[in-house]
C-alpha positions as CSV (number, residue, x, y, z in Angstrom):
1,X,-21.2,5.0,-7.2
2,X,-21.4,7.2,-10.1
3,X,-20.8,11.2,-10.2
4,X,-24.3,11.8,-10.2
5,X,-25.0,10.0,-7.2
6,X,-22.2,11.5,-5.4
7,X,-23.8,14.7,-6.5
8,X,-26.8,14.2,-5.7
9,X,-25.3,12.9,-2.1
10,X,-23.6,16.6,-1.4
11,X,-27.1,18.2,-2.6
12,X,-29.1,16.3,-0.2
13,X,-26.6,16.8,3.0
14,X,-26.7,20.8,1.6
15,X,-30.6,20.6,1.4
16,X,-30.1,19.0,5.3
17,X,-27.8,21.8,6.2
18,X,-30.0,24.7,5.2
19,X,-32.9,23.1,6.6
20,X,-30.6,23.0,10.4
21,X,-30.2,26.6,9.8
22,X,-33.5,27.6,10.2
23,X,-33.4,30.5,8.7
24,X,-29.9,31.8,9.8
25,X,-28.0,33.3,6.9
26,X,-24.5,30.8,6.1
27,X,-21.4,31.9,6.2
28,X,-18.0,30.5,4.3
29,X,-20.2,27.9,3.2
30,X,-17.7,27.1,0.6
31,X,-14.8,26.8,3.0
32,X,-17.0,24.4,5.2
33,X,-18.0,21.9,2.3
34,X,-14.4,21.8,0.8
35,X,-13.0,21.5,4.0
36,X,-15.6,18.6,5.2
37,X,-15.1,16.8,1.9
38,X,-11.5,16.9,1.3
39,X,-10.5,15.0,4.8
40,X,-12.4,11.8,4.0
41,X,-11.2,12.1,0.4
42,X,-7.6,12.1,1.1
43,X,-8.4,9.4,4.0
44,X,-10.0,7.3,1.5
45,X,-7.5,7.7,-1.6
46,X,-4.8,7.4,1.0
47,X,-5.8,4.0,2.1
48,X,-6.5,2.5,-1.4
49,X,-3.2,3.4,-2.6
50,X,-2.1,1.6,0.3
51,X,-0.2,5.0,1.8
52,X,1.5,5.7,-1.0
53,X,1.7,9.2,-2.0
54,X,3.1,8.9,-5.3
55,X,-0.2,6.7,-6.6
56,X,-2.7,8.9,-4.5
57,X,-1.2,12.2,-6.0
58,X,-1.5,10.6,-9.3
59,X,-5.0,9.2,-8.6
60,X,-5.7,12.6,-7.8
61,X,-4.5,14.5,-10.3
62,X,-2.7,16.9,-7.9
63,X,1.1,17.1,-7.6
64,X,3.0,14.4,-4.8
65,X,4.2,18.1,-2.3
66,X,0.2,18.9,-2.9
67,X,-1.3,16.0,-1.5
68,X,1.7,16.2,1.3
69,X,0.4,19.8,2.1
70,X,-2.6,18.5,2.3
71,X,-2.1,15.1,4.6
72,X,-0.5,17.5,7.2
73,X,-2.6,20.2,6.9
74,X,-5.5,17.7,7.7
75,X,-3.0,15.8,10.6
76,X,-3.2,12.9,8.2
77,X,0.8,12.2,8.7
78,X,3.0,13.8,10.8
């Protein structure tokens, strides 16, 4: 999947999202879509790099204490 079609997959669940609001005004909408997509992005990176932190921080492009901030914040590891 290319960047474009993972662009155009967060503008159509946004289109879907405003449409379920009928109306209603958002709130922390950027909070809700960082949060949402950064769980199944460290789940995902996490399990191609075979668990290893060092190789998903990398993959990343975020620092290895980062990404472990992250896991727990997201209960990813204890």
């Amino acid at each position: 999947m290319s960047k474009k079609n993972i662009e155009e997959s967060v503008r159509d669940t946004l289109d879907q999202y405003f449409k379920d609001l009928h109306g209603a005004e958002p709130h922390s909408l950027h909070d809700l879509v960082m949060g949402s997509a950064e769980k199944p992005l460290l789940e995902v990176v996490m399990r191609q790099a075979d668990g290893n932190q060092s190789k998903a921080a990398e993959w990343l492009g975020i620092n290895r204490n980062t990404l472990r901030r992250k896991l727990l914040d997201h209960r990813l590891i204890k």
